[in-house]
N, C-alpha and C positions, 0 to 999 in steps of 0.2 A: 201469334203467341211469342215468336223470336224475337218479334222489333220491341214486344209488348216490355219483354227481361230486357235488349238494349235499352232501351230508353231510361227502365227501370237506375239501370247502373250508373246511367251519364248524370241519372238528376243526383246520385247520392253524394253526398257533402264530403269534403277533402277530411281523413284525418290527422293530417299536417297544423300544428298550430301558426299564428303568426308569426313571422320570420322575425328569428330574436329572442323570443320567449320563447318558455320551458313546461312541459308538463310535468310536474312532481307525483312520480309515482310513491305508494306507499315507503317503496327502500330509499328512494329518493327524499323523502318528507323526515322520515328517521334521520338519515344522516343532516340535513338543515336544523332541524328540531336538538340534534345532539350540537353542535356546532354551538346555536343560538344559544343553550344551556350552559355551556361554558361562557360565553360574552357575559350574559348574564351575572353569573356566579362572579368575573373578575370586574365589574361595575359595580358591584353593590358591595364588593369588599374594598373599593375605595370611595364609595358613597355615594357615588352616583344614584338620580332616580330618572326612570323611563317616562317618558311624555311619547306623544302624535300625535299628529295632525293632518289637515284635508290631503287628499288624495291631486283634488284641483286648486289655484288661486288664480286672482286674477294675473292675467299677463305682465301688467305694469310693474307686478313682484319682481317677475323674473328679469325685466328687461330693464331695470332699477339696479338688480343688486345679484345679478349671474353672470357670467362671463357672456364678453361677445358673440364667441363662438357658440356658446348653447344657446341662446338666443337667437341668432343668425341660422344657424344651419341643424341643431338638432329638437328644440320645441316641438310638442308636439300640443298644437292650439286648436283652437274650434269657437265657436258662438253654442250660444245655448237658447233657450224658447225664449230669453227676452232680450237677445240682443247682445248681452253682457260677452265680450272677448277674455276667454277664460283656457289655463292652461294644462295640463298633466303634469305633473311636478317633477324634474329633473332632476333635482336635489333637494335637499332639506333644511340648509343653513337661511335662506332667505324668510321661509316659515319659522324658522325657529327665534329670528330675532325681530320678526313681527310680533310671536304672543309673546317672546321676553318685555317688551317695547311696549306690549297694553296692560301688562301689569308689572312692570316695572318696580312700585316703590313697595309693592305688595311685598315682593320677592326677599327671603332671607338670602343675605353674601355669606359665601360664592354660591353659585348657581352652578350645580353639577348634575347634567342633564343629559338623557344617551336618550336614543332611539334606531328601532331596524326598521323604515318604511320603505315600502316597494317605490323604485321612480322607475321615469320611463325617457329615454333619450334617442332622437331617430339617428341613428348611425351607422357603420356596416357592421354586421356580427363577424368577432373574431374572436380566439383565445382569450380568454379575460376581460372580456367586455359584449356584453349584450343590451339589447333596446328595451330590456324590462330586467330589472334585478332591483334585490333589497340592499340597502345599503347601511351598516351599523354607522352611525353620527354620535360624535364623543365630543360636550363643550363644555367649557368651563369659563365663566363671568365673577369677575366682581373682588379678584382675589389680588395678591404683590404677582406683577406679572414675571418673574426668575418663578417663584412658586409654581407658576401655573403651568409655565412653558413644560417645568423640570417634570411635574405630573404627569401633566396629557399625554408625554415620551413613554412614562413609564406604564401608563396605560394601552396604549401601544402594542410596548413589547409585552405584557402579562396577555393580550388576548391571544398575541401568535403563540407564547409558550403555555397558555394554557389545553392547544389545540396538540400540543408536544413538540414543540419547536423549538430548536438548542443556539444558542446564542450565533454559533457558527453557519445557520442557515439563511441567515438575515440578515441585512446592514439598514438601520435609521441614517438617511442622510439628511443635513442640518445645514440650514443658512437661513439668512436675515435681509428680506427687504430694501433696509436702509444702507447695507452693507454696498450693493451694487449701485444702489442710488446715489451715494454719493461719490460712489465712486466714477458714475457714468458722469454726474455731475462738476465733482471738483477738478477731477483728475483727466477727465476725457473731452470737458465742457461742451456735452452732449446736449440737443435745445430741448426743454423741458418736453415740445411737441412731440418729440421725435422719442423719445425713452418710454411711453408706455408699447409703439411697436416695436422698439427691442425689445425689452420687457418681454413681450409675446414671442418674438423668433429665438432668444435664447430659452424660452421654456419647450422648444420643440426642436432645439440643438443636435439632440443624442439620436434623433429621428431622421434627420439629413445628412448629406454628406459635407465635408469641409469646403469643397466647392462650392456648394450651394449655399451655406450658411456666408461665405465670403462673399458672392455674388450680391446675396442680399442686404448683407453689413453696406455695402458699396451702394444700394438703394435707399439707404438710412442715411447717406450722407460721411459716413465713414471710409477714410481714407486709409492706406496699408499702415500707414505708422500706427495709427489707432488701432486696427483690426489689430495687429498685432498687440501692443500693451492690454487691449481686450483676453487676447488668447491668455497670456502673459497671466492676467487675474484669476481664469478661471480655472487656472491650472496650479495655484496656488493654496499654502497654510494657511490657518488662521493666524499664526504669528506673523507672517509674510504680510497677511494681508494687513494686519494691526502696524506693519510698517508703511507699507506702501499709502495707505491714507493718513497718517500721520494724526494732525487735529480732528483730522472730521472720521477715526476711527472706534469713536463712543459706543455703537451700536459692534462692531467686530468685539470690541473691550467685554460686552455684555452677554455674547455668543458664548466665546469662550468660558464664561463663570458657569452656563447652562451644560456646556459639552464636559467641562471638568469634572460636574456632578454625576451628571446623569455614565459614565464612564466609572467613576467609583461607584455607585450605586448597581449599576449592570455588571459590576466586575469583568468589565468584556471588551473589544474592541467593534461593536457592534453600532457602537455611537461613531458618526465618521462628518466632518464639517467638507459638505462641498458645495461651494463658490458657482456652480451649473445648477443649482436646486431654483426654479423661480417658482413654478405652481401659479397657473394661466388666469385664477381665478382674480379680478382687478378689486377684490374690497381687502385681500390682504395686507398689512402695512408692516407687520415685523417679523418675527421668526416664522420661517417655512419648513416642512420636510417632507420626506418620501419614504416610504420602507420598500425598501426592493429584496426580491430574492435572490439569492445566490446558487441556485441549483443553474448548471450551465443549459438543460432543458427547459428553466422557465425564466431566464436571468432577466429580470425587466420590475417596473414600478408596479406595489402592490397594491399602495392606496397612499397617502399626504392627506397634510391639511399646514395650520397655520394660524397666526393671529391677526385679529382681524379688529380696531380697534374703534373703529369709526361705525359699522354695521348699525347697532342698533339705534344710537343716536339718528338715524338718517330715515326715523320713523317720528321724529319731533319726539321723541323723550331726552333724558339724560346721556351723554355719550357714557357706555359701559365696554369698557375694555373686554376683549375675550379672546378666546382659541379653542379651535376645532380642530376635528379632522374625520375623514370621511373612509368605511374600510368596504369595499361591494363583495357580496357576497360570492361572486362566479370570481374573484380573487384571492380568497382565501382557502376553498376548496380547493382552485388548483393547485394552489402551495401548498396544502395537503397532498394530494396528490402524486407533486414533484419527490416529495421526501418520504412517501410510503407510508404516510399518519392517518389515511384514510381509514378507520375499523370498519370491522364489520357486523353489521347490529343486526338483530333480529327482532321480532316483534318481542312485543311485553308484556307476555300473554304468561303467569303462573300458573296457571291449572286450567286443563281443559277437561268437562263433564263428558264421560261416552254415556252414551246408551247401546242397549242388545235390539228392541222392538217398539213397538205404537205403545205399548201397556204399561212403561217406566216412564212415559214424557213426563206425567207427573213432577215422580219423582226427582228425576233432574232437572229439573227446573226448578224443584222446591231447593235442594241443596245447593243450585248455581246463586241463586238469589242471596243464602245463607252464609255463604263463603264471599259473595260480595260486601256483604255489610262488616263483616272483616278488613275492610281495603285489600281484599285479595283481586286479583285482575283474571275473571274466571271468563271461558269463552262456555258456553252451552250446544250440544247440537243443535242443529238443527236441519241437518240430512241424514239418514239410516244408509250404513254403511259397515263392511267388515268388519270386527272388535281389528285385527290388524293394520288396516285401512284407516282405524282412525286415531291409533297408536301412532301411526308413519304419519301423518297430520298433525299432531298433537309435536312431535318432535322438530318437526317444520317450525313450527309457529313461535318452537323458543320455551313452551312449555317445560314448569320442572317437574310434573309431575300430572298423572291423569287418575280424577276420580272417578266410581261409578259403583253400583247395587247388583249386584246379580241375586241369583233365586237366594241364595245362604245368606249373602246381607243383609236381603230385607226381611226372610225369617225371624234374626237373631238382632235385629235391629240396628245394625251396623253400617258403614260404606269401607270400599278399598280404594284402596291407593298404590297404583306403581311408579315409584320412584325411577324415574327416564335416564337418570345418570349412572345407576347400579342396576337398575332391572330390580331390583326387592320390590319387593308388596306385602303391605299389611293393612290391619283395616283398626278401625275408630269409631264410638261408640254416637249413633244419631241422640247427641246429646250435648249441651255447652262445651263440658267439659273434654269430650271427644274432639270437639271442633278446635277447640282451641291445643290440645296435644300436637293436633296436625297442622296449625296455623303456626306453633312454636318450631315447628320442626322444617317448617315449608322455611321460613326466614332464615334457619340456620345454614340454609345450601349456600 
């Protein structure tokens, strides 16, 4: 019989999820669901509308038009029953200007388009990044692109301060593609080869040590006079830099009219140009940035994006200029988190029905049903327990209020109510106008 229970125990199944993902429990689902409610509300109040898409596509998506590195090292692929190499979706931007790209001429300009789909990325789980999260995706086509840039910014910052985040918590940093490009170019006559893996090792700069980023600069083919006027750049203004490129400073010219705005518009110092912003992802071609937080417990990048000008054209449609940007959601809760904005919710439960015995089921259940067609959010019993016992439950649950029939109610045809926030009780007539006394009085709390 002993080995009978060992064996019993060895076969039972781990309840550990897979490493990376998350079990959302109900309090947990609440606070996502609150979050998500706010994105929401600050997209549709700048006109945005919600789209998704597959879960999978084919590989050749990703390995087309995703960075190297997701590609290389975190894809998570498979075959399927006919063969087809097919992928779990890293991110959303490659999907997204696939369906832009097959309906293309359909589409009214601009094209202002959000979504929260779960991707999945294999990598090591750490603070602010896991191998399964949903990620909000914010893009905008087809508009003057100073408009579009100054937007997508300002969308940005409305979803962190919709979450109650004060200008001081945050910094958007800002650069331009063609700003370092040409300047790797005219000024450093870097070989075209060689500038998309800088490109890459300066976008993981703030991640290594000066050492090691010099070591490597010297793998690139860069010499100390260079490494240095490199340093030199990225330690620089955007006035600076409008000097130091001189002719070929059009795109720096161009930054600056976006940071000027978006800095009056913010009335804040939260807009900040810096010259280290690359964003690893290679369909980028002009303005990039990053929102990082400022709390010294979480100080690191929150989420980026950029514009991306070439993307959907390179599905054989029309080239349509755009800019996105990508916010994951185990990023924005900890920034919550860091600054104490985390609330605390409870269910959404208005009125909970008791019952006394087996001989009112009835009855509650006829007036749970009645108080629902109300848009009232009514829970019913459905286990017999204490009248105190389900008072203490009922205030659990968020309830403002608990009704029910005892002997005298149902006599005199009536139900009571105790009000959970004063402890009063009175009661209301089983009847429209009874129902609706106490549905006026339920919304006034």
């Amino acid at each position: 019989m002993a080995n009978d229970i060992q064996k019993t125990k060895k076969a039972s199944l781990s309840t550990q999820g897979y490493r990376g993902t998350r079990d959302f429990f109900p309090e947990d689902q609440r606070l996502k669901k609150y979050v998500y409610a706010k994105i929401h509300t600050v997209m549709h109040s700048f006109g945005y509308e919600e789209y998704n898409g597959p879960i999978v596509e084919h590989l050749e998506l990703y390995a087309a038009k995703s960075s190297e590195e997701i590609v290389r090292e975190q894809l998570y692929s498979f075959k399927d029953k006919g063969e087809r190499t097919l992928a779990i979706r890293p991110e959303m931007t490659p999907t997204l200007a696939r369906m832009i790209a097959s309906k293309q001429r359909e589409l009214t300009r601009p094209i202002r388009w959000y979504s929260i789909p779960t991707c999945m990325r294999f990598e090591r789980p750490q603070r602010g990044r896991l191998r399964e999260f949903d990620q909000l995706n914010v893009d905008l086509f087809g508009g003057i692109p100073l408009d579009e840039d100054v937007e997508i910014i300002l969308t940005a910052i409305e979803v962190l301060k919709s979450v109650g985040a004060t200008d001081e918590q945050f910094t958007v940093k800002v650069n331009h593609r063609g700003i370092i490009n040409a300047f790797l170019d005219h000024n450093l006559s870097i070989s075209k080869d060689i500038i998309p893996q800088l490109l890459r090792l300066l976008d993981k700069r703030d991640k290594i040590s000066s050492e090691v980023f010099h070591t490597e600069c010297k793998k690139l083919e860069l010499d100390d006079k260079k490494i240095e006027s490199l340093e030199v750049f990225l330690n620089s203004s955007i006035e600076e830099i409008i000097q130091i490129l001189k002719e070929n400073s059009l795109d720096a010219i161009e930054l600056k009219k976006r940071i000027d705005i978006l800095k009056e518009l913010t009335n804040s110092q939260c807009v900040k140009f810096s010259p280290d912003i690359m964003r690893g992802f290679d369909y980028y071609t002009g303005m990039v940035f990053e929102v990082f937080d400022n709390h010294p417990d979480n100080n690191r990048a929150l989420f980026g994006g950029g514009r991306y000008d070439n993307l959907v054209g390179a599905f054989g449609g029309d080239e349509l200029p755009g800019i996105g940007y990508g916010m994951g959601d185990v990023a924005i809760l900890n920034f919550m988190e860091s600054h104490n904005l985390t609330p605390k919710l409870k269910k959404e439960t208005d009125v909970c029905v008791l019952r006394f015995s087996e001989n009112d089921r009835l009855d509650s259940l006829k007036i749970s049903t009645i108080l629902r067609n109300y848009q009232i959010k009514v829970e019913a019993p459905i286990v017999q327990s204490k009248f105190g016992k389900q008072i203490q439950n009922a205030e659990k649950s968020g309830a403002k209020a608990v009704v029910f029939r005892g002997n005298d109610e149902l006599q005199n045809n009536l139900f009571a109510v105790k009000w959970l926030h004063s402890g009063e009780q009175e009661t209301f007539a089983i009847e429209k106008s009874g129902y609706e006394q106490f549905i006026k009085k339920l919304k006034n709390i």
